[in-house]
C-alpha positions in Angstrom: 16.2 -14.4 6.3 19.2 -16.1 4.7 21.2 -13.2 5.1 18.8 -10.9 3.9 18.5 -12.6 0.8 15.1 -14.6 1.8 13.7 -18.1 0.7 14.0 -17.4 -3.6 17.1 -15.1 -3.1 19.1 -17.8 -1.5 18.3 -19.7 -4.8 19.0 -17.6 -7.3 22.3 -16.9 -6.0 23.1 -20.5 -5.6 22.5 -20.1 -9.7 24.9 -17.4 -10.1 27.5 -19.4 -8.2 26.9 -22.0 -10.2 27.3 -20.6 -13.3 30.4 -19.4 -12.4 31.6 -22.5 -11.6 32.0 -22.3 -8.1 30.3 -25.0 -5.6 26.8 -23.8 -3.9 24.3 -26.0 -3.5 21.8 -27.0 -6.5 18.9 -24.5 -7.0 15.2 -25.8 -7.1 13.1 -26.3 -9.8 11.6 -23.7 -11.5 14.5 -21.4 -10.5 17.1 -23.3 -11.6 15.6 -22.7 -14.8 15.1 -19.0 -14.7 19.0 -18.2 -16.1 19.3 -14.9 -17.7 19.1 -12.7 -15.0 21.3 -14.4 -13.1 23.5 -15.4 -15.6 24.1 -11.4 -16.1 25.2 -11.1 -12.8 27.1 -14.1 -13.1 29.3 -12.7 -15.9 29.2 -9.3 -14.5 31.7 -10.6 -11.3 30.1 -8.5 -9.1 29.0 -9.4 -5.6 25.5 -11.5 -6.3 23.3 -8.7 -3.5 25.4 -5.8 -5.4 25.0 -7.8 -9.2 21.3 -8.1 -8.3 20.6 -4.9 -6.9 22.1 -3.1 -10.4 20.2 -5.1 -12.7 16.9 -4.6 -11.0 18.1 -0.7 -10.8 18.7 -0.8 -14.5 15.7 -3.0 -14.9 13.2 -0.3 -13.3 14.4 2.8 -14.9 14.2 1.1 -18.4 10.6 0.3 -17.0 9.7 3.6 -16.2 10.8 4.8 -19.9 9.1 1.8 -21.7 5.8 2.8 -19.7 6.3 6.6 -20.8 6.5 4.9 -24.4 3.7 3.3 -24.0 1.0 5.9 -22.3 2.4 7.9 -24.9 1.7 6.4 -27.2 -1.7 6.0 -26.3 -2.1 10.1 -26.3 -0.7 10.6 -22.7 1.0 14.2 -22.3 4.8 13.9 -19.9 3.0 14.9 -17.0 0.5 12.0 -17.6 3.2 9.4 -18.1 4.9 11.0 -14.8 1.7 10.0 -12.9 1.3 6.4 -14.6 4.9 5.9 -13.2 4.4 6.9 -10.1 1.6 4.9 -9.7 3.4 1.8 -11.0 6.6 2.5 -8.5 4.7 2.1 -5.7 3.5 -1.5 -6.5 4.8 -3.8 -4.0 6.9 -5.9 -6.1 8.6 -2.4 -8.6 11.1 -0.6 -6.2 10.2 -1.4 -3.0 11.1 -5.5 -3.8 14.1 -4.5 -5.4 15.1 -2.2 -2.3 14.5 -5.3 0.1 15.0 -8.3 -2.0 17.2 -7.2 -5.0 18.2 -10.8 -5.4 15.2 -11.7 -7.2 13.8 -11.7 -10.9 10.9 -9.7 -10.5 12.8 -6.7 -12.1 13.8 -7.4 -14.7 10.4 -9.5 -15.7 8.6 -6.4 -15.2 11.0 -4.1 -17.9 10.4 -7.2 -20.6 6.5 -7.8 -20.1 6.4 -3.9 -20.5 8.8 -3.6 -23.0 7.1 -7.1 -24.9 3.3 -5.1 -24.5 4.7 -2.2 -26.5 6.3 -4.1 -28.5 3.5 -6.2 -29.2 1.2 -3.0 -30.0 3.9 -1.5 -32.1 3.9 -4.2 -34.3 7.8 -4.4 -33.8 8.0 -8.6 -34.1 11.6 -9.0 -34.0 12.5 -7.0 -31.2 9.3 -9.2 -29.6 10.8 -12.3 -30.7 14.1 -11.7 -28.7 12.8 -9.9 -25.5 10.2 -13.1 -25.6 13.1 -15.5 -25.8 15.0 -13.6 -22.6 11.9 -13.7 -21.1 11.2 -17.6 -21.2 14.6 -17.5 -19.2 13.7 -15.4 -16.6 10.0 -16.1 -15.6 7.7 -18.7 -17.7 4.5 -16.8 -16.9 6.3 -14.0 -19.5 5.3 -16.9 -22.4 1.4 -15.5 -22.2 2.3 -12.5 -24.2 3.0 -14.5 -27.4 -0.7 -16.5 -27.5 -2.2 -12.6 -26.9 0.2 -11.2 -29.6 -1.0 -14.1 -32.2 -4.4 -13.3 -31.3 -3.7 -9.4 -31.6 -1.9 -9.5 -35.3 -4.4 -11.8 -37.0 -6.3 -7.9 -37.5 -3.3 -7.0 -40.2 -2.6 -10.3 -41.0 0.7 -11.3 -39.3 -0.6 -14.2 -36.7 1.5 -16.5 -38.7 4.2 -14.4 -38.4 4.4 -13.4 -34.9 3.9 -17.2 -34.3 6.5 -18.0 -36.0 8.9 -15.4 -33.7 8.0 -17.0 -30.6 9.0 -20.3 -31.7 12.6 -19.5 -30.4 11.4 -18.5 -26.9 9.4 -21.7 -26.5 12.3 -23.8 -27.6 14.8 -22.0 -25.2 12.1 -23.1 -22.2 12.1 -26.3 -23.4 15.7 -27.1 -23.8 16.7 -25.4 -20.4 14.4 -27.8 -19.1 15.9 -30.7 -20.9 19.6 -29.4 -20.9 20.1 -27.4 -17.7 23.0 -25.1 -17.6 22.4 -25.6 -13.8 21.2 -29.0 -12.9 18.1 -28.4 -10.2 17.8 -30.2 -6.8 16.6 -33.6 -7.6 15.6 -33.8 -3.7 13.3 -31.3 -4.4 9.7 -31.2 -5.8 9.7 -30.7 -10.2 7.8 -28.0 -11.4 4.7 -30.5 -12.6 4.7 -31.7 -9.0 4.8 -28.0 -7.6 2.0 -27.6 -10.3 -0.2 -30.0 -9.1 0.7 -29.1 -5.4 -0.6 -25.5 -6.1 -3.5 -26.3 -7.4 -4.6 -29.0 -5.3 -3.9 -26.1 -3.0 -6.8 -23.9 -4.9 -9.4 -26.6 -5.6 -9.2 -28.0 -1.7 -9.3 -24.1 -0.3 -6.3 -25.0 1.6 -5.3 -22.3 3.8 -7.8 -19.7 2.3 -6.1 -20.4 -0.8 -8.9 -18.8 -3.4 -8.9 -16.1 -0.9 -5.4 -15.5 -1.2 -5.6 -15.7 -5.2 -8.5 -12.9 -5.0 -6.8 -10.4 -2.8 -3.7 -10.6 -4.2 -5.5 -8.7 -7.0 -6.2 -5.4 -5.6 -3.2 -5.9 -2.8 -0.6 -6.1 -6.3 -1.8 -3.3 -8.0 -3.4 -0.8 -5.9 -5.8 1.9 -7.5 -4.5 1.0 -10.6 -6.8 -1.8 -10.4 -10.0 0.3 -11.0 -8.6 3.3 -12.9 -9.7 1.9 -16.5 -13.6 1.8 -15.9 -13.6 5.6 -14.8 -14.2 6.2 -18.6 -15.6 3.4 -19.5 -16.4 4.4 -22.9 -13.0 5.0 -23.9 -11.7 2.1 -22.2 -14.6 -0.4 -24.1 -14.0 1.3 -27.4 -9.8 0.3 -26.8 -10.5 -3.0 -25.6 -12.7 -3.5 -28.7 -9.6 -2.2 -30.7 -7.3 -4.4 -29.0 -9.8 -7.3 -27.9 -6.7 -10.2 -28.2 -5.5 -8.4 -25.3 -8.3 -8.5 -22.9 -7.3 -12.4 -22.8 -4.5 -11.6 -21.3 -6.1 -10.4 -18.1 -7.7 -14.0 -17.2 -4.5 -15.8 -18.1 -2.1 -13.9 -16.2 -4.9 -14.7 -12.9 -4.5 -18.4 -13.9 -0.8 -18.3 -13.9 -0.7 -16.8 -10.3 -2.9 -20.1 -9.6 -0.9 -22.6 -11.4 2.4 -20.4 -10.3 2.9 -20.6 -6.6 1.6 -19.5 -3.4 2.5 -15.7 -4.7 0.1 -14.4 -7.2 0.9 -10.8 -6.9 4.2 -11.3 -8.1 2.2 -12.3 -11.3 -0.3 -10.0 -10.9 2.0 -7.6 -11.1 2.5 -8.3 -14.9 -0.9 -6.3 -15.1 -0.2 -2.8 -14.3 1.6 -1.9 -17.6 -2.1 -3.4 -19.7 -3.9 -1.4 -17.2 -2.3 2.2 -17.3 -2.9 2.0 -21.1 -6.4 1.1 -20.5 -6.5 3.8 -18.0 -4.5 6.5 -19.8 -7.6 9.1 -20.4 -8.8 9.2 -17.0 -5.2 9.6 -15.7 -5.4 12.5 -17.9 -8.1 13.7 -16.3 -6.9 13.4 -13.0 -3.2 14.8 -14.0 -5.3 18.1 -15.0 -6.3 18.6 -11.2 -3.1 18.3 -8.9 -5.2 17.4 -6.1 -7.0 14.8 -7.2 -3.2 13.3 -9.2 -1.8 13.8 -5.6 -4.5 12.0 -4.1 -4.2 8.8 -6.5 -0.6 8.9 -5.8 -1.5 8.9 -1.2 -4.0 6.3 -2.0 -1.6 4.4 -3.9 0.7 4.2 -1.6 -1.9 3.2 1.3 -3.7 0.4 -1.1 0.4 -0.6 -1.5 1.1 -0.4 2.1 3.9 1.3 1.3 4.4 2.8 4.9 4.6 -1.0 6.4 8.4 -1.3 7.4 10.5 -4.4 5.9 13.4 -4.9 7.7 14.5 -7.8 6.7 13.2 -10.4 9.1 11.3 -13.3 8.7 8.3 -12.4 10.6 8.3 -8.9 8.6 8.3 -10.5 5.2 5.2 -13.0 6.4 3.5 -10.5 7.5 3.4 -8.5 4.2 3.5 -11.4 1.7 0.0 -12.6 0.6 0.9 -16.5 0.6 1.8 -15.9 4.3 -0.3 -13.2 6.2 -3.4 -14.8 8.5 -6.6 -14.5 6.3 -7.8 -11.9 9.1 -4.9 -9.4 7.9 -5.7 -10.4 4.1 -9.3 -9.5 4.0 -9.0 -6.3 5.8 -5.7 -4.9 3.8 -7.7 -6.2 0.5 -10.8 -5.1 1.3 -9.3 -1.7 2.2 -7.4 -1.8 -1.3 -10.4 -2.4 -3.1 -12.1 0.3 -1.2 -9.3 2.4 -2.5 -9.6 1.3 -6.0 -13.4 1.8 -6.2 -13.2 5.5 -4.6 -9.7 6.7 -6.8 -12.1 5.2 -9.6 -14.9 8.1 -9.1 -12.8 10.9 -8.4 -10.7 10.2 -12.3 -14.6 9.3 -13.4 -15.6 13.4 -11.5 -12.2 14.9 -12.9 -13.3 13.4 -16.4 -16.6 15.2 -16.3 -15.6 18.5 -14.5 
């Protein structure tokens, strides 16, 4: 599609184009708006594919290390943090995305809502403030930390601080909006109209659109869905700790509504929240190889990780959510969930072994 740079692709590198001056036609709205990413490759001169494909290789290895960080953090040992990681590679829209469609921002939104959660926890506000800011610039849905962050410091008193720190980030999506470095296709629909579009969409069930926004769910994140509530004791007594947090889980399903016709690309912005949540029954499961390899096998199944992409059209509507028949969705979700529920019991049976 588009010379293997599919529908968003093809827009995003009209942006980098753009910003270096040179004529391409106008992006559409909201991507015209989503700059820093592409304005990296922009300045790097590099091919756009090649430009892309870097960033997003950068992008998931600083990922992978900001996830280590954080299940660390949260008592995981290395070998714990390995299987978190592996887990989280084999999402649909981690490596394999940036393999076939490196021209995207998905990338390098996953490294800063990972690196904005830790951040967040760690109480490190500044570095928040500015990975928050570079993250209004590369997808809007990245905004939902700062209300959950708010939420979170009011416990040590610093609401008003942290509040104050995202102030810059919501200007910067403002004024891209009102002062575009790349002016957006005015023949194309805004973003309120998209908006409304999307969920009209949800509200009328067009096209098995609530079915969609379901099994996008378990289709984006695999048995990493489930994995908290195989020690559910542990995993109540941290979301009581961290209660603002738990928020964060309903909004990000919202913004997948409100967002587009793609919801796992949002639901994506889960895993990270969920491998915390889910860091003592990994370790459970990391203490018996075979039931960490089988997480990893049913992973990669709930994934569809052994689906070729090769590039084509009909092989990227068949994978993607918004496009697949409701047929294919239902039985690929279904079998996810299935997944989900059985990885569940055999962390919750490694935790009491």
């Amino acid at each position: 599609m588009n010379d293997r740079l599919g529908y968003d692709g093809q827009q995003y590198a009209w942006l980098t184009l753009r910003l270096r001056g040179l004529d391409a036609p106008a992006p559409r709205e909201p991507l015209a708006f989503r700059v820093a990413p592409a304005a990296i490759v922009a300045a790097s001169g590099l091919d756009v594919r090649i430009g892309f494909l870097a960033l997003d290789v950068a992008a998931l290895g600083g990922t992978a290390l900001v996830l280590i960080a954080l299940l660390r953090r949260f008592g995981a040992t290395a070998g714990v943090a390995l299987l978190g990681v592996s887990l989280w590679a084999l999402l649909p829209f981690t490596v394999r995305a940036a393999i076939h469609t490196p021209v995207l921002t998905d990338a390098v939104s996953g490294l800063l809502g990972a690196a904005l959660l830790l951040c967040a926890l760690s109480r490190r506000y500044a570095v928040f403030a500015v990975l928050l800011l570079v993250g209004a610039l590369t997808r809007e849905s990245l905004l939902l930390f700062a209300p959950c962050a708010i939420l979170a410091a009011r416990r040590d008193g610093n609401a008003l601080r942290v509040a104050v720190a995202s102030l810059p980030a919501f200007a910067a999506f403002a004024i891209v909006r009102i002062l575009p470095p790349v002016a957006p296709d005015v023949a194309m629909p805004s973003s309120a109209t998209l908006v409304r579009y999307h969920v009209g969409r949800f509200l009328l069930n067009v096209d098995a659109s609530p079915l969609r926004q379901a099994f996008a769910i378990p289709l984006s994140l695999g048995v990493v869905l489930g994995s908290p509530l195989a020690m559910p004791r542990a995993t109540a007594a941290l979301a009581r700790r961290e209660a603002a947090w738990v928020l964060f889980v309903p909004l990000v399903v919202l913004a997948g509504v409100v967002g587009g016709m793609e919801p796992d690309r949002y639901d994506t912005t889960l895993a990270p929240l969920l491998l915390v949540g889910a860091a003592p029954a990994l370790g459970a499961a990391a203490a018996r190889p075979i039931v960490a390899g089988a997480l990893v096998v049913a992973q990669a199944i709930a994934c569809r990780a052994f689906i070729p992409l090769d590039g084509s059209e009909a092989s990227a509507f068949a994978f993607s959510v918004a496009t697949m028949p409701a047929s294919a969705i239902v039985l690929w979700g279904t079998l996810a969930l299935a997944l989900a529920v059985a990885s569940t019991l055999a962390m919750r049976w490694a935790a009491t072994r």
